[in-house]
PAROZA-795877 format. One record per residue (C-alpha): residue in one letter; x, y, z; residue number from 0. Coordinates in pm, 1 decimal, m for minus. Example, Ala and Ser with C-alpha at 12.3 -4.5 7.8 and 13.67 -1.06 7.14 Angstrom:
# PAROZA-795877
{A; {1230.0; m450.0; 780.0}; 0};
{S; {1367.0; m106.0; 714.0}; 1};
END
This chain:
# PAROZA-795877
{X; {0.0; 0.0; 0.0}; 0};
{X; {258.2; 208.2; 65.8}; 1};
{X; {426.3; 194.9; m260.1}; 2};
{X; {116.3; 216.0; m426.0}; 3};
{X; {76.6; 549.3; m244.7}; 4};
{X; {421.7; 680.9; m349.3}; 5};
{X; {364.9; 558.4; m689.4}; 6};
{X; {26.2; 787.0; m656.9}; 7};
{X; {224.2; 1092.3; m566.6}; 8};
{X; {493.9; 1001.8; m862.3}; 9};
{X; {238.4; 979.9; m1087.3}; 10};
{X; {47.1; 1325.9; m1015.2}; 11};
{X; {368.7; 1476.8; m1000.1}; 12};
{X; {468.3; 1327.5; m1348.9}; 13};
{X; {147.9; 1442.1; m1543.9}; 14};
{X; {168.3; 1768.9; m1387.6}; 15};
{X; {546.1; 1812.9; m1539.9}; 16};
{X; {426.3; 1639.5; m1865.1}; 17};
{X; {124.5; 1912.4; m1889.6}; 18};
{X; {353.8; 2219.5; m1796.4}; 19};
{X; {600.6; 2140.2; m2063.5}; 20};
{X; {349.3; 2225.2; m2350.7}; 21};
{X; {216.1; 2570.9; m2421.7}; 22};
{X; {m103.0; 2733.3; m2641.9}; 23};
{X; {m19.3; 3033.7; m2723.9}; 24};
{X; {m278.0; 3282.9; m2710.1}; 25};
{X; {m272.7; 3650.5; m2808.9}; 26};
{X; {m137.8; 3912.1; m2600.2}; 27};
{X; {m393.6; 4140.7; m2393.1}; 28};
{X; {m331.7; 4490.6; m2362.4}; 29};
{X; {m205.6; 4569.0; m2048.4}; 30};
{X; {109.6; 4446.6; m1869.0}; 31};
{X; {151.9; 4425.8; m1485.9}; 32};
{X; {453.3; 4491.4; m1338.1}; 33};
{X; {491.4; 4693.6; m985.5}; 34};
{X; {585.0; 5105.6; m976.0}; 35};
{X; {946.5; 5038.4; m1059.6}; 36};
{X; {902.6; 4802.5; m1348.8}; 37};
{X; {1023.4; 4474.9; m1150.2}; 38};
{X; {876.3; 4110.9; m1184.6}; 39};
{X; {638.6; 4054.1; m954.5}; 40};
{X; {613.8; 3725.5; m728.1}; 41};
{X; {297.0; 3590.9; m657.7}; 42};
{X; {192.9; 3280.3; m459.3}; 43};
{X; {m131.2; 3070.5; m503.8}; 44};
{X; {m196.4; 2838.7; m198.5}; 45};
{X; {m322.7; 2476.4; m308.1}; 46};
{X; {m382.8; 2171.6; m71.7}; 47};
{X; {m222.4; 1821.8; m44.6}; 48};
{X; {m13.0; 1682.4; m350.3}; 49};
{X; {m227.6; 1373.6; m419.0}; 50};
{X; {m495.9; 1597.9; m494.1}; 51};
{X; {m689.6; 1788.7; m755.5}; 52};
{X; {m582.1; 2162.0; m603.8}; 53};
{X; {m193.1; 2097.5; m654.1}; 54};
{X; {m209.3; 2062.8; m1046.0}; 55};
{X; {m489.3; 2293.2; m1080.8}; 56};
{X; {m273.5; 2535.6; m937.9}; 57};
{X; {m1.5; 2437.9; m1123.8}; 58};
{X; {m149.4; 2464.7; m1427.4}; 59};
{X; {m302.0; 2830.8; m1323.6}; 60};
{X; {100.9; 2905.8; m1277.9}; 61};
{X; {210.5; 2769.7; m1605.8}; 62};
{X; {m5.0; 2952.9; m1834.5}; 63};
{X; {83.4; 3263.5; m1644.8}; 64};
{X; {472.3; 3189.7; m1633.4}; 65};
{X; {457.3; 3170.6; m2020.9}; 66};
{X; {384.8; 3593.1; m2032.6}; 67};
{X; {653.2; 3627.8; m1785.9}; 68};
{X; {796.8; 3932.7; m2072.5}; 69};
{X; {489.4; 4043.7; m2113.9}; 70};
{X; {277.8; 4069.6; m1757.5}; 71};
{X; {644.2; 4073.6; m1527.1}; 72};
{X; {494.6; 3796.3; m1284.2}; 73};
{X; {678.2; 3479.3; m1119.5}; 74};
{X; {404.9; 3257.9; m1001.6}; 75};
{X; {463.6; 3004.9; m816.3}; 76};
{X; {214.8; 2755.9; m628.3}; 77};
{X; {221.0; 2648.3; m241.9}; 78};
{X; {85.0; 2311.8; m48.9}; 79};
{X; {m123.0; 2389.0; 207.4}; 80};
{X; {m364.7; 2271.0; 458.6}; 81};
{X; {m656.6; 2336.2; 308.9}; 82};
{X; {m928.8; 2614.8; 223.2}; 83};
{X; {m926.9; 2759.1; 536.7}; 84};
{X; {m536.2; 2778.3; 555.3}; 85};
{X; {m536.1; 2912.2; 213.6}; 86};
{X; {m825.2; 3214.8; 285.6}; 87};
{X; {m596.3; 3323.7; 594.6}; 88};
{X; {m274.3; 3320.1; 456.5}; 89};
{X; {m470.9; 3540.0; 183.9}; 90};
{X; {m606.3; 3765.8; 409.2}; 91};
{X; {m279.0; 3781.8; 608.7}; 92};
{X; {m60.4; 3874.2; 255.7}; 93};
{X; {106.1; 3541.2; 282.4}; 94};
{X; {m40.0; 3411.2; m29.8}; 95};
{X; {m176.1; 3651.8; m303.1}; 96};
{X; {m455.4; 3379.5; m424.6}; 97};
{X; {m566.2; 3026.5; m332.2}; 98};
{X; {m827.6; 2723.0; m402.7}; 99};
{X; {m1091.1; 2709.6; m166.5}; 100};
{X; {m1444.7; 2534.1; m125.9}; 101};
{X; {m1744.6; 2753.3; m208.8}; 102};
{X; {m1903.6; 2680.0; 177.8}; 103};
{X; {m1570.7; 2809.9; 278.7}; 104};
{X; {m1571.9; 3122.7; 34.2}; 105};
{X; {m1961.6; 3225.0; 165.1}; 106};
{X; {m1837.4; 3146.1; 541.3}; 107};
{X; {m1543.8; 3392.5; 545.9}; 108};
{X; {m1697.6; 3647.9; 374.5}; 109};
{X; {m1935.9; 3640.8; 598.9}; 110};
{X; {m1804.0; 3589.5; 933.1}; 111};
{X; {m1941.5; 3248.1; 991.3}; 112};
{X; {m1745.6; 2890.0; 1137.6}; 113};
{X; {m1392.3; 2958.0; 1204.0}; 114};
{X; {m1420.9; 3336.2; 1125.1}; 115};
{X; {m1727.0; 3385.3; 1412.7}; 116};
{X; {m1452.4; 3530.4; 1613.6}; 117};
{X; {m1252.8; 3750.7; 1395.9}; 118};
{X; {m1585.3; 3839.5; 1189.1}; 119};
{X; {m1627.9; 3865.7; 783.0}; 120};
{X; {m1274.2; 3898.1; 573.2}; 121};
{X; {m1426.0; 4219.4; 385.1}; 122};
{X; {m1140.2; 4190.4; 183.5}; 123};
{X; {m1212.7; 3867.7; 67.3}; 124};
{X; {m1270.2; 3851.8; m340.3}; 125};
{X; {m1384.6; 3570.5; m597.6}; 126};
{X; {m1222.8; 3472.8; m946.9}; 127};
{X; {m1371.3; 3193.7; m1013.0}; 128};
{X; {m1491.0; 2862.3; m945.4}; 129};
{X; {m1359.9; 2552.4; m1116.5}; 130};
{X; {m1510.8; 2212.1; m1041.5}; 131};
{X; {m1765.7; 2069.8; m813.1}; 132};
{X; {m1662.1; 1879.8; m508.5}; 133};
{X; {m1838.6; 1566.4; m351.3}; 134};
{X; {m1816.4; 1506.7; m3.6}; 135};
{X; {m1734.7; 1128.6; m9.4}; 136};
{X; {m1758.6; 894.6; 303.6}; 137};
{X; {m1595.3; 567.1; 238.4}; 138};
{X; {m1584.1; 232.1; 503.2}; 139};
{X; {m1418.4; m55.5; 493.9}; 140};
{X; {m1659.8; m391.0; 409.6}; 141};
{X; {m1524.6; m577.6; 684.3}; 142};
{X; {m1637.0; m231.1; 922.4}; 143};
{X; {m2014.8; m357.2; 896.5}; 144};
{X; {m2083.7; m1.4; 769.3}; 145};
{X; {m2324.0; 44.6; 542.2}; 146};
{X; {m2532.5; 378.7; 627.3}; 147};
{X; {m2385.2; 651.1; 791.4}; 148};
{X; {m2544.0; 572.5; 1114.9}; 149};
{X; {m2365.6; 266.2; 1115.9}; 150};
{X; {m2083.9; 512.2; 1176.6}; 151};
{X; {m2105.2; 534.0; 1565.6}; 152};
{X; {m1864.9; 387.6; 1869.0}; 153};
{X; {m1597.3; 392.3; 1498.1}; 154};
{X; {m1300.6; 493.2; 1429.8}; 155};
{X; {m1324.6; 761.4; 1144.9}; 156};
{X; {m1137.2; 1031.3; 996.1}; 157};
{X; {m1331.7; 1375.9; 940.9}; 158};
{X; {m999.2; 1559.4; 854.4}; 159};
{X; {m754.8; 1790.3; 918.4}; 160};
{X; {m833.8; 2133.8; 1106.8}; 161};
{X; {m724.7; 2455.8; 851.4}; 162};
{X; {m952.8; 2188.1; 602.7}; 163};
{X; {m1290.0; 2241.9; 431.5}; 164};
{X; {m1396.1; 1894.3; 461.6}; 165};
{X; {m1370.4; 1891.6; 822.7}; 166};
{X; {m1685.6; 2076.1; 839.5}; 167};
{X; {m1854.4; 1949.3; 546.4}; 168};
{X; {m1781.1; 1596.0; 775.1}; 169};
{X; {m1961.2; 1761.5; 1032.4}; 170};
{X; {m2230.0; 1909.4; 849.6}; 171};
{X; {m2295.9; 1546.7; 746.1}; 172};
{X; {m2259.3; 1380.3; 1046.2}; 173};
{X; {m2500.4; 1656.3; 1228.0}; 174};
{X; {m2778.0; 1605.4; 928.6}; 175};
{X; {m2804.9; 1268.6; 1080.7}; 176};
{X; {m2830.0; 1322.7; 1404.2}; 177};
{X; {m2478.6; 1188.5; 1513.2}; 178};
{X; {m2279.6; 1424.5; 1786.4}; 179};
{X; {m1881.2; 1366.9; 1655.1}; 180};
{X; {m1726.5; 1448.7; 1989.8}; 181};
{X; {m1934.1; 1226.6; 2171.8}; 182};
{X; {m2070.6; 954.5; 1929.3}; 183};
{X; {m1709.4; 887.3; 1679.7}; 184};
{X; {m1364.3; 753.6; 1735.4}; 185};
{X; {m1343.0; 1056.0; 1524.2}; 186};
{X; {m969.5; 1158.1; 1393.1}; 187};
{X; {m867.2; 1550.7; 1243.4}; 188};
{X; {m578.6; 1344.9; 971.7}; 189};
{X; {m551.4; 1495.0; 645.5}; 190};
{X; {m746.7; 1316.3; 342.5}; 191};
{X; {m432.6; 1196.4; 181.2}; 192};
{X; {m278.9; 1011.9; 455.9}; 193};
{X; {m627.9; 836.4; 507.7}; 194};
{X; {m632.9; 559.1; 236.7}; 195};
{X; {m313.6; 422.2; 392.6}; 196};
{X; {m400.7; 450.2; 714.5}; 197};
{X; {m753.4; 238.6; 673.1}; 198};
{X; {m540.3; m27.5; 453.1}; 199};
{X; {m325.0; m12.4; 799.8}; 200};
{X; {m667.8; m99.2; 949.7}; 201};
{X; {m596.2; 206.1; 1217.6}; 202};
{X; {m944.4; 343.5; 1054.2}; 203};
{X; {m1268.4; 248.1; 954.9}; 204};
{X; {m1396.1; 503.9; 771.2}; 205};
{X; {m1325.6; 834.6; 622.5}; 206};
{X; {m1438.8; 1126.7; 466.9}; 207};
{X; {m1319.6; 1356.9; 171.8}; 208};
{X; {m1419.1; 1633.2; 11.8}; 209};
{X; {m1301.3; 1576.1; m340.2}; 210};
{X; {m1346.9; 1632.6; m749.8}; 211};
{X; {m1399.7; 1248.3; m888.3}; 212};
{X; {m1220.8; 1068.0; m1021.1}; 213};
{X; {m956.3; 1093.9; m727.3}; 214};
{X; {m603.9; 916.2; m715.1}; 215};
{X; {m695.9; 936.3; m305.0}; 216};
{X; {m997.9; 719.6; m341.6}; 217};
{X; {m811.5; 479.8; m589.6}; 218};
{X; {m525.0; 434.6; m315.8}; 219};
{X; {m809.0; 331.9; m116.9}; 220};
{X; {m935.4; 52.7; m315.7}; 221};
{X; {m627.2; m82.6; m427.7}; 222};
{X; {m563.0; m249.0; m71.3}; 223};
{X; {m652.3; m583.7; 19.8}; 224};
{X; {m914.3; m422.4; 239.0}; 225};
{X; {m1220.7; m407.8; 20.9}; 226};
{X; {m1416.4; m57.0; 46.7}; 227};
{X; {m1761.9; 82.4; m23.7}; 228};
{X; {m1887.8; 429.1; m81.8}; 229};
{X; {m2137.9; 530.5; 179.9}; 230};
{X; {m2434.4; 725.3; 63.3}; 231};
{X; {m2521.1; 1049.1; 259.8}; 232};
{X; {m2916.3; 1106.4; 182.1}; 233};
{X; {m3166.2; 1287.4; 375.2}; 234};
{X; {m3021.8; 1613.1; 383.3}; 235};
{X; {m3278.1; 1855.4; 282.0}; 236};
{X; {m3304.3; 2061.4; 609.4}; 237};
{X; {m2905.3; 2063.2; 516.9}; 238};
{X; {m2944.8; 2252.7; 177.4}; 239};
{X; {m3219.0; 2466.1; 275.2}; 240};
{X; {m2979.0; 2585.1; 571.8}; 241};
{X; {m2641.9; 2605.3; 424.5}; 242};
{X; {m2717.1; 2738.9; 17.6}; 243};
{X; {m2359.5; 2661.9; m112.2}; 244};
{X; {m2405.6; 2284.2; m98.1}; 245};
{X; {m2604.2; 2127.4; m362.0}; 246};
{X; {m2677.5; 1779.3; m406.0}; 247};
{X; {m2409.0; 1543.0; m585.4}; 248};
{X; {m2323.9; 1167.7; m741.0}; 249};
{X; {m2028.8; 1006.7; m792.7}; 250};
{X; {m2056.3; 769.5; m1081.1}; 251};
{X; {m1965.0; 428.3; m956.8}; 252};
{X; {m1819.7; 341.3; m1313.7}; 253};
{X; {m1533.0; 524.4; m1195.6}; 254};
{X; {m1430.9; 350.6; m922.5}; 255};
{X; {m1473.8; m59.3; m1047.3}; 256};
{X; {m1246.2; m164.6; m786.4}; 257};
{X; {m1534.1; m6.5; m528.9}; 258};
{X; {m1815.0; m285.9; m347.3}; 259};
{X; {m2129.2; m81.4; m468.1}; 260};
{X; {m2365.8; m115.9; m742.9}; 261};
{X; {m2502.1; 162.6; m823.7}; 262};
{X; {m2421.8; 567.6; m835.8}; 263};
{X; {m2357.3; 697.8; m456.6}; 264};
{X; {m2561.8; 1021.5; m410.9}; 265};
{X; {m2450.0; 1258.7; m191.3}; 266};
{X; {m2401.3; 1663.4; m187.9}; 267};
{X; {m2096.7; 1856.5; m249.0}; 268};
{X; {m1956.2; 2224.9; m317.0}; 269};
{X; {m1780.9; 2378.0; m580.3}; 270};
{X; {m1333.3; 2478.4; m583.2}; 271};
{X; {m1348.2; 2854.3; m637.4}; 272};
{X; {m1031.6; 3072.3; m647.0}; 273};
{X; {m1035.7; 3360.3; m461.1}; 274};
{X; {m787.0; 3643.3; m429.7}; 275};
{X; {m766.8; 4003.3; m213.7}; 276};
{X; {m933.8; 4330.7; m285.9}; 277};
{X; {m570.6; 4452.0; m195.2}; 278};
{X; {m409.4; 4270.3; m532.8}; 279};
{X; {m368.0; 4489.2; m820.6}; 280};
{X; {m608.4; 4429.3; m1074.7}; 281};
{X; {m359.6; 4401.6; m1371.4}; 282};
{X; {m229.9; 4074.9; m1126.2}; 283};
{X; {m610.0; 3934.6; m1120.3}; 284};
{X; {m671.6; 3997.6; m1508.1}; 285};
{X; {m374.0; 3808.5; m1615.6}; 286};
{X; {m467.4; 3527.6; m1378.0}; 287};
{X; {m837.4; 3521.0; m1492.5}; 288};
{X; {m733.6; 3591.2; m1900.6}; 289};
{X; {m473.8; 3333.1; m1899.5}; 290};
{X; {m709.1; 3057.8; m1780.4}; 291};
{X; {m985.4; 3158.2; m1989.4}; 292};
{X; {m773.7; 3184.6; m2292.5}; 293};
{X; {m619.4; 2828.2; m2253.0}; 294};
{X; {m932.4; 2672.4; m2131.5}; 295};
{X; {m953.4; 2383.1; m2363.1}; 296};
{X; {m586.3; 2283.3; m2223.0}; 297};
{X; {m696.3; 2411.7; m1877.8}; 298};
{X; {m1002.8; 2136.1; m1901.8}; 299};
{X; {m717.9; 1854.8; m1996.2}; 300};
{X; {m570.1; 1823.2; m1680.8}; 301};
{X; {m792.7; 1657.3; m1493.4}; 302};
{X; {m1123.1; 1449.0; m1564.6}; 303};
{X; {m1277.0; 1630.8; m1279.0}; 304};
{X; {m1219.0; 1963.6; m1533.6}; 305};
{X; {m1373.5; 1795.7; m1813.7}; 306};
{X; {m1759.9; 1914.2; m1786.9}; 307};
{X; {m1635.2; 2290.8; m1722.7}; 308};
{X; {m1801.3; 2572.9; m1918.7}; 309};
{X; {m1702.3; 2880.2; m1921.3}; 310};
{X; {m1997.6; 3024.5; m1784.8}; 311};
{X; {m2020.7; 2762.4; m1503.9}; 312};
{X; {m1670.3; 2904.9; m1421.3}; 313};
{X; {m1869.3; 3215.3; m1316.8}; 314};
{X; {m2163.2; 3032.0; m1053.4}; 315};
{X; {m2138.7; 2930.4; m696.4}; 316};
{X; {m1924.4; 3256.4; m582.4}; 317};
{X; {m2044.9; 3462.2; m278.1}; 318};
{X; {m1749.1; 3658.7; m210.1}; 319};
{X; {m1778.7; 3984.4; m481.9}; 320};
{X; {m1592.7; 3952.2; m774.1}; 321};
{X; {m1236.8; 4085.2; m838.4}; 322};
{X; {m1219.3; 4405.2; m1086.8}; 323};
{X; {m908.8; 4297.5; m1247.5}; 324};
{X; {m1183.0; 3949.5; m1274.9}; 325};
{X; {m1481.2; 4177.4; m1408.3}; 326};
{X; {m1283.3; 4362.3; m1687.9}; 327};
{X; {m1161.1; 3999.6; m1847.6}; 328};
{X; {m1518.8; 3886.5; m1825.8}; 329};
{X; {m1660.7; 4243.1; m1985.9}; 330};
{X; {m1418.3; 4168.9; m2211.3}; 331};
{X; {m1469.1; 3839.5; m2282.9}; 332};
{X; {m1847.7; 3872.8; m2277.3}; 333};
{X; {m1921.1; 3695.4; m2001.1}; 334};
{X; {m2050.1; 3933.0; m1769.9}; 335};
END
């Protein structure tokens, strides 16, 4: 299991450096961004874990940029991190100029809600746009007994890793069916990537992740001797009506063969956004947003979760108000 999980991280690592070493040229915009003295200007996008979709989305967002270097004078570069929440406070805190973060997480900060109750709504907060949707996936172990989520009680399961947006998309689950996770779990705070190894290790039943399918993660998971199921999270209508950035979601069993269900597992899920600061120049944001847009076709290539993108559907499931140097592309562009 272990090498399959190294192999895993080989792997993402190797398509990523396969897909950076092309280039679609597109044509140059009309504006350049540099800072007041001319100089190249270094910016850092925050991503997650390695093993999963964020870290090559990222990448990708860097490459296309990287390739104007002469033209817009930025050196982008991308970051792993812990998470959404990590990524909105390094934002907020200048650390990182932009960063991939769930939509629940993007409406949250912006407006002062779960881990920003205390310090209140990051004003400053602004949206790009969103990328692909994300499916909060609980999977158990066959030999666990679990086959609803209520069977999840008195076990041992992963919820993830505090600074993570699935942590409380776990508990938004677990709390739409009635189960108390202090009280009623062998719960665990381990991030989503060390989690497939760990329940082949048999140190955990279950798990949750908040992901874009297909997933190498989930595919570590089922490669083990331990056989796995998807566990279907249903019921959750008081859920949407009280938290408007989830929507429901399926993950297609056909991707996962390896997997002990039948049939589709429904679930709900949120969207990856990028977001940014109102304090980044809006030359910085247009290059980002153009250079995306531009190369989408290639953009939509490096992942099957980026497959059923449109360009439009880049533009839903934002809360936070939109960047200017975001609005002109999309003027622009005609998209707004």
């Amino acid at each position: 299991m272990r090498k399959a999980l190294l192999f895993s991280v080989f792997l993402t690592n190797s398509l990523l450096m396969i897909f950076l070493s092309g280039c679609n040229r597109s044509t140059d915009p009309p504006v350049q961004s540099t800072d007041k003295n001319g100089q190249m200007k270094f910016i850092m996008i925050g991503t997650g874990g390695i093993t999963g979709v964020y870290y090559p989305t990222g990448g990708a967002i860097a490459k296309f940029v990287n390739e104007k270097k002469d033209l817009y004078h930025i050196n982008c570069m991308i970051e792993t991190t812990g998470g959404s929440v990590s990524n909105v406070n390094a934002i907020m805190a200048g650390a990182l100029q932009f960063g991939l973060v769930q939509s629940d997480r993007q409406y949250q900060a912006f407006k002062g809600m779960a881990e920003w109750k205390e310090r209140g709504p990051q004003s400053d907060l602004r949206a790009v746009f969103s990328i692909y949707p994300e499916s909060v996936t609980l999977m158990a172990c066959e030999d666990s007994g679990i086959k609803t989520i209520q069977d999840l009680k008195g076990k041992r399961v992963n919820i993830g890793n505090p600074g993570s947006g699935q942590l409380q998309n776990s508990i938004d689950a677990l709390e739409a069916a009635g189960i108390h996770y202090e009280t009623e779990l062998q719960a665990e705070n381990i991030p989503a990537a060390d989690a497939p190894l760990l329940i082949q290790d048999k140190k955990l039943d279950a798990f949750f992740y908040t992901v874009g399918h297909p997933s190498a993660a989930i595919h570590e998971a089922l490669s083990g001797q331990r056989k796995m199921r998807f566990i279907p999270i249903t019921n959750i209508e008081p859920l949407l009506t009280k938290c408007p950035f989830y929507a429901r979601s399926v993950i297609p069993i056909k991707l996962y063969p390896k997997a002990q269900n039948e049939a589709d597992v429904q679930t709900f899920g949120v969207k990856a956004t990028l977001v940014t600061s109102a304090k980044v120049p809006a030359e910085t944001v247009y290059a980002i947003t153009r250079e995306v847009f531009e190369n989408f076709e290639e953009f939509k290539q490096l992942h099957p979760a980026l497959q059923t993108l449109t360009k439009k559907g880049m533009l839903e499931g934002l809360s936070a108000p939109l960047h200017p140097g975001a609005i002109k592309y999309y003027q622009e562009a005609g998209l707004l």
